[in-house]
NUMITI-884736 format. One record per residue (C-alpha): residue in three letters; x, y negated, z negated. Coordinates in steps of 0.25 Angstrom, whole numbers, padded with zeros to 4 digits, always signed. Example, Ala and Ser with C-alpha at 12.3 -4.5 7.8 and 13.67 -1.06 7.14 Angstrom:
NUMITI-884736
ALA+0049+0018-0031/SER+0055+0004-0029/
end
This chain:
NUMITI-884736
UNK+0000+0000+0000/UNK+0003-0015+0002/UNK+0002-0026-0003/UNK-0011-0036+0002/UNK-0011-0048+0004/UNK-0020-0059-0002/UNK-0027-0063+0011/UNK-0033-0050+0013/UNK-0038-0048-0001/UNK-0046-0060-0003/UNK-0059-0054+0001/UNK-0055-0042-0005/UNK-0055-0048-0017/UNK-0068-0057-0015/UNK-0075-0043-0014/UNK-0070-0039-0027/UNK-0058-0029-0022/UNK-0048-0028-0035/UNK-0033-0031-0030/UNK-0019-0030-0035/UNK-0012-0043-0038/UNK+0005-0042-0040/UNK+0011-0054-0045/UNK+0026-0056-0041/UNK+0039-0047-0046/UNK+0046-0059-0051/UNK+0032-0063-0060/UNK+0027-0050-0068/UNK+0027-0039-0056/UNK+0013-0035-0057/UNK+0000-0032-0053/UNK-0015-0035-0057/UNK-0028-0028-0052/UNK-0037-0042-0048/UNK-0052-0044-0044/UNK-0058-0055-0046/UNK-0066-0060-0057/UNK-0079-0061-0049/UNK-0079-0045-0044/UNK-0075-0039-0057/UNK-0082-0027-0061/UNK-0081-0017-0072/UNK-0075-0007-0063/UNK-0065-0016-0059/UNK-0063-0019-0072/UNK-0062-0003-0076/UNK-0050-0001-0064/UNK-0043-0013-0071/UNK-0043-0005-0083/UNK-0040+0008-0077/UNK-0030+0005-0066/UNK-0025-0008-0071/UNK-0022-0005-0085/UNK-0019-0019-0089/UNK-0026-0032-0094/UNK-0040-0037-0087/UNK-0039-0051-0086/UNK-0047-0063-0079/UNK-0040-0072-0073/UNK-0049-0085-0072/UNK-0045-0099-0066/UNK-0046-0112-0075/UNK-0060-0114-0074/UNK-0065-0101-0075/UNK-0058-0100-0088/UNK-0062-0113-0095/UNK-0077-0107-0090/UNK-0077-0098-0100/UNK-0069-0106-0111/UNK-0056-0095-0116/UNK-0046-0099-0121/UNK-0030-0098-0119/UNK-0027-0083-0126/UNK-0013-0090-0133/UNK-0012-0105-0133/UNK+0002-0104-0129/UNK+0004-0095-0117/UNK+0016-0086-0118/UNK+0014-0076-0108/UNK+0026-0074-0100/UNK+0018-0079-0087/UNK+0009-0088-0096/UNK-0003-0079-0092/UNK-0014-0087-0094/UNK-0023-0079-0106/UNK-0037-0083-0112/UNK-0046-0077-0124/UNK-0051-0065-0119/UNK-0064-0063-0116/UNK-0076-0055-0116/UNK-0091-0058-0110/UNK-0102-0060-0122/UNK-0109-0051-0114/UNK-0099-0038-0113/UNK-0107-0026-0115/UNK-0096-0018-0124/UNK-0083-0024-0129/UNK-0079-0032-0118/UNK-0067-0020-0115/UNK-0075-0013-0105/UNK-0073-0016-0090/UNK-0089-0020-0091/UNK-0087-0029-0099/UNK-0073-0035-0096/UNK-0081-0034-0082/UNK-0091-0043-0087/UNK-0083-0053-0095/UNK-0074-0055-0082/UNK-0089-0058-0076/UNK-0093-0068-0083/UNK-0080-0076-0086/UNK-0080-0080-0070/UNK-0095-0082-0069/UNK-0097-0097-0065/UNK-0107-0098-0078/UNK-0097-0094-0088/UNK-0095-0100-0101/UNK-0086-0097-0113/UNK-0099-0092-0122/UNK-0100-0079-0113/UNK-0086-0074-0117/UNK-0080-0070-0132/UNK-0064-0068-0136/UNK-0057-0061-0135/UNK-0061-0050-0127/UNK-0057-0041-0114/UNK-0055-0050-0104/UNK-0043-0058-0103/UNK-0045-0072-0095/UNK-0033-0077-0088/UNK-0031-0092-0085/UNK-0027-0093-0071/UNK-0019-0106-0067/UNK-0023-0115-0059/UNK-0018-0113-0045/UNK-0018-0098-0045/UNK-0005-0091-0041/UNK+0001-0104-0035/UNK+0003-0109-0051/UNK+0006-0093-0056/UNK+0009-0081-0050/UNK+0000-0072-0058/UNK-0012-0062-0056/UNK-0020-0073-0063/UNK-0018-0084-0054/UNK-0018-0072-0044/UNK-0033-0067-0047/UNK-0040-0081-0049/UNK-0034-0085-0034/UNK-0037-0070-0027/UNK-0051-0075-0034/UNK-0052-0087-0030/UNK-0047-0084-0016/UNK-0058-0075-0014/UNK-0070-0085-0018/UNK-0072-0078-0031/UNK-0070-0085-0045/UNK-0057-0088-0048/UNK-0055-0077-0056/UNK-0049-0062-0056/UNK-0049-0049-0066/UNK-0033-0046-0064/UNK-0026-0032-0072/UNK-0012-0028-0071/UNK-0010-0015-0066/UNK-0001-0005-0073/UNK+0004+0008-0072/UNK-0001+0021-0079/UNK+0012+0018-0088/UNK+0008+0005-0092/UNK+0018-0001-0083/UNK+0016-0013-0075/UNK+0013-0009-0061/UNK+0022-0015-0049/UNK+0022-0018-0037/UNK+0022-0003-0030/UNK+0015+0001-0043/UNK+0003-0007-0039/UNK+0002-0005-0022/UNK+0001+0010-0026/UNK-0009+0006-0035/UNK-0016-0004-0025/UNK-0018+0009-0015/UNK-0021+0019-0025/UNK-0035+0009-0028/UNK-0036+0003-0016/UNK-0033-0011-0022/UNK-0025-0022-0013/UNK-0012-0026-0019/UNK-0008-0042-0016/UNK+0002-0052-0023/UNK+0002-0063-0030/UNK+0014-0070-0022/UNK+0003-0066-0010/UNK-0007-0073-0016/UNK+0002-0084-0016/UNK+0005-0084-0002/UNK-0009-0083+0002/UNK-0012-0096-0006/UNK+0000-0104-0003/UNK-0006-0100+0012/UNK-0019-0105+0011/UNK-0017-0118-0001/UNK-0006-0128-0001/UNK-0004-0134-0015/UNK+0008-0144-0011/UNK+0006-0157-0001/UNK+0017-0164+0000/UNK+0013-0180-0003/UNK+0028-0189+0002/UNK+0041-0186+0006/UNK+0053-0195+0002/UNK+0069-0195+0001/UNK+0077-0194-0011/UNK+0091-0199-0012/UNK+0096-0191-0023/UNK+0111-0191-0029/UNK+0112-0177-0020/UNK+0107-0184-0005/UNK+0093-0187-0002/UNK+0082-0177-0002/UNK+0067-0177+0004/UNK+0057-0178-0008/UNK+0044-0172-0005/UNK+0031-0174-0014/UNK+0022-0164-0016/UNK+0008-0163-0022/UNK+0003-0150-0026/UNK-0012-0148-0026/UNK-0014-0139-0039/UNK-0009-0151-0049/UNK-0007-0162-0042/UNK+0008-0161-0045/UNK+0018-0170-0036/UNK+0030-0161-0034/UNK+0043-0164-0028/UNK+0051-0158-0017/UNK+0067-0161-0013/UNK+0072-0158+0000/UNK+0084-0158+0008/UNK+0090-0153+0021/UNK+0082-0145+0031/UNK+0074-0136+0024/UNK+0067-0123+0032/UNK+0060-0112+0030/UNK+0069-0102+0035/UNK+0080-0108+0027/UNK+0083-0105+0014/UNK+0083-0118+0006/UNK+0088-0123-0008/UNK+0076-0124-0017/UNK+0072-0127-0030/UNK+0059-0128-0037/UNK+0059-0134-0051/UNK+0049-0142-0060/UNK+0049-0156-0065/UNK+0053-0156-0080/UNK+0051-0171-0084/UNK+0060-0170-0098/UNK+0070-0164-0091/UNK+0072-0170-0077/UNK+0068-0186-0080/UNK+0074-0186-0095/UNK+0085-0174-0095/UNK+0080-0167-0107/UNK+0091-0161-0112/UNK+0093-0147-0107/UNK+0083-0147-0097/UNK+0088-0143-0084/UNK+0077-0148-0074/UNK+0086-0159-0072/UNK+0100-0153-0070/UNK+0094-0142-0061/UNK+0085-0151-0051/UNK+0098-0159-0049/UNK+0106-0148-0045/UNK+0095-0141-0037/UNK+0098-0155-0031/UNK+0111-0155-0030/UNK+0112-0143-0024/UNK+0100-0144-0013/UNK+0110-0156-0009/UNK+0122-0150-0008/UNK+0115-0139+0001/UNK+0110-0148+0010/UNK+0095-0143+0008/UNK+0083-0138+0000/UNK+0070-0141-0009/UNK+0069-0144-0024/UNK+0055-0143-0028/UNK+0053-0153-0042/UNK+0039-0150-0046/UNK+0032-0159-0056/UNK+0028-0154-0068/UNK+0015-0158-0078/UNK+0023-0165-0089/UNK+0012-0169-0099/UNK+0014-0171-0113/UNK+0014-0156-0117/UNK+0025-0152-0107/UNK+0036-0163-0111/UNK+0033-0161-0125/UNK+0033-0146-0122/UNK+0046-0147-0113/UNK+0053-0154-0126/UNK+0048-0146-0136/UNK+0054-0133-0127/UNK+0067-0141-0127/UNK+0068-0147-0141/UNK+0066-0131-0145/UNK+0075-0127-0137/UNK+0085-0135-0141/UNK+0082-0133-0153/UNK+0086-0117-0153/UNK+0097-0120-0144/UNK+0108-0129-0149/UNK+0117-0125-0139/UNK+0119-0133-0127/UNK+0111-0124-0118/UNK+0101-0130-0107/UNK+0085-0127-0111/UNK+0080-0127-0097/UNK+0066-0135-0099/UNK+0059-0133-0086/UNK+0067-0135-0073/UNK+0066-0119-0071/UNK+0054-0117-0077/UNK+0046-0117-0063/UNK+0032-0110-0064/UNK+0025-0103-0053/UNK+0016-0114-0050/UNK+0028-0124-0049/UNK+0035-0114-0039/UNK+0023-0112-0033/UNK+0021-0126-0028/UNK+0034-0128-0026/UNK+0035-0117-0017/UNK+0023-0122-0009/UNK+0033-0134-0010/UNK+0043-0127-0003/UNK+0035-0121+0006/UNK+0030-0135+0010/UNK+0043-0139+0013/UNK+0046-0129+0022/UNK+0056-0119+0013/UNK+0054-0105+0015/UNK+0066-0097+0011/UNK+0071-0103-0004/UNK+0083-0102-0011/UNK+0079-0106-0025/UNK+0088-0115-0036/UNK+0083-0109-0049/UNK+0088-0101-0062/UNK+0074-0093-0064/UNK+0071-0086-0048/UNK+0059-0077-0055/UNK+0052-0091-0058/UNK+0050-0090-0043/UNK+0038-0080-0044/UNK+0030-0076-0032/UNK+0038-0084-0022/UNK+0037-0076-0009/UNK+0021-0079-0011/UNK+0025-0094-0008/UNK+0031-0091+0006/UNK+0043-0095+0001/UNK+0055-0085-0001/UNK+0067-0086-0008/UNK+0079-0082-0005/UNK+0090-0084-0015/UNK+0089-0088-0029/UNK+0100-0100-0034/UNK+0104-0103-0048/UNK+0101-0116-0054/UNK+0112-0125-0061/UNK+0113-0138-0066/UNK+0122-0146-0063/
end
């Protein structure tokens, strides 16, 4: 069996077909059985249990979930994906427990009915609501973001009833692990990085607003603004040299950290590294650094000093505490490698100390082709 891709399962899915979706290697390497929220049934359900072995969850979009009025499950998120839990739930109306693939059935029913209200759910119970984020698997390469789009792309609620699938071991099942399986139950396998691909296919998020040149202590480069339509961010692009997509170019993709590119906190290395990304682009002649512009409210800088004034704090050596220039999140690379891609790059060669932050890049049409440590100069 191979793998399918999203453009064929769209109406598959619209008819209530269950499907396999694979996040990337790099990100946790597994797979979920999906069907949308809108088609479940208790047999669904009951194969979840069954063939899935692991934990039924609904992953819901933002308005959805503040329908029904949960609330987050810790109120400061340390899972190592920052997977996005609520209270769970059970329907005031469950039959039994609430254990029971009728019930969980029926609980997954009326939390994506259009007349939902927090007073037909109690918590905890057997159903596990996921918050999906905003902008699907563009902001986060999950099964969560996965299912709510798959959903959404098919015309149902935005919303889907995802399981990991495991082994008869209790192992996580993998890629190979879950075409066999695919065939054996006759369900479609498809990716998340192709998911991606389809979507960066049919939306465009970035739009570039002016073009300017930059003298700069390292030659003069060509800014370009871009806007990006799921927050409104401005986002900056240098260039220099003729860049093609058949060419691999110089790239880096790095976030704006205002205590530490403006002011030069101590320790932060946003500064040093986008001067030698600079640096460096200039010497060669060519390349793109993408500078994304990040939300800087009042919790973030007094987060950002709080981090560094702790670390400092159980560090009294001299050693750098890197406060953000490599902390690059799916969604940032994700718009900067629409970024990239409206600039014309195709084949990357990527500045950067932390290559598995890159997650899902091949579903962004881009490919990279060789992996360059960062240093500060």
């Amino acid at each position: 069996m191979e793998l399918n891709k999203t453009a064929e399962l769209i109406s598959e899915i619209k008819k209530g077909r269950m499907i396999v979706l694979m996040d990337d290697e790099d990100r946790e390497n597994e797979g979920d059985l999906v069907i949308a929220a809108d088609k479940v049934t208790p047999e669904a359900v009951a194969f979840m249990v069954e063939h899935g072995r692991g934990l039924i969850c609904l992953a819901m979009d933002n308005e959805l979930m503040d329908r029904i009025g949960v609330s987050p499950m810790a109120s400061a998120n340390q899972a190592p994906l920052s997977t996005a839990f609520t209270e769970s739930i059970d329907a005031i109306d469950c039959t039994g427990s609430g254990v029971s693939p009728a019930d969980r059935a029926r609980t997954i029913m009326r939390a994506v009915d259009p007349e939902a209200s927090p007073d037909q759910f109690q918590v905890p119970g057997h159903v596990f609501p996921l918050r999906a984020r905003r902008g699907g698997v563009i902001v986060r390469s999950g099964q969560t973001e996965g299912s709510v789009d798959l959903a959404r792309l098919a015309g149902l609620a935005p919303a889907g009833v995802i399981c990991e699938v495991m082994a008869a071991d209790g192992s996580m099942s993998r890629l190979n692990a879950l075409l066999e399986f695919g065939e054996a139950h006759d369900i479609p396998v498809v990716t998340v990085a192709d998911l991606i691909e389809y979507r960066l296919h049919s939306e465009t998020l970035v739009e570039l607003q002016a073009k300017s040149r930059l003298p700069t202590e390292w030659g003069t480069f060509e800014l370009n603004l871009f806007r990006c339509s799921l927050d409104d961010g401005l986002h900056v692009a240098l260039t220099m040299g003729d860049l093609q997509a058949d060419q691999p170019a110089l790239v880096r993709v790095q976030r704006a950290n205002l205590l530490g590119d403006a002011f030069g906190l101590s320790g932060s290395l946003g500064r040093p590294h986008l001067a030698y990304t600079m640096q460096k682009v200039a010497s060669e002649g060519s390349g793109a650094i993408v500078y994304l512009s990040a939300d800087e409210n009042e919790d973030r800088i007094v987060g950002q000093l709080e981090h560094y004034l702790s670390n400092r704090t159980a560090n009294q050596s001299n050693r750098s505490v890197d406060s953000g220039s490599e902390k690059v999140e799916f969604k940032d690379f994700g718009v900067g490698a629409q970024i990239l891609r409206a600039l014309g790059l195709g084949k990357l060669r990527v500045l950067t100390n932390s290559p598995k932050r890159m997650r899902a890049v091949s579903g962004f049409g881009l490919e990279i082709v060789d992996w360059l440590p960062l240093e500060a100069p």
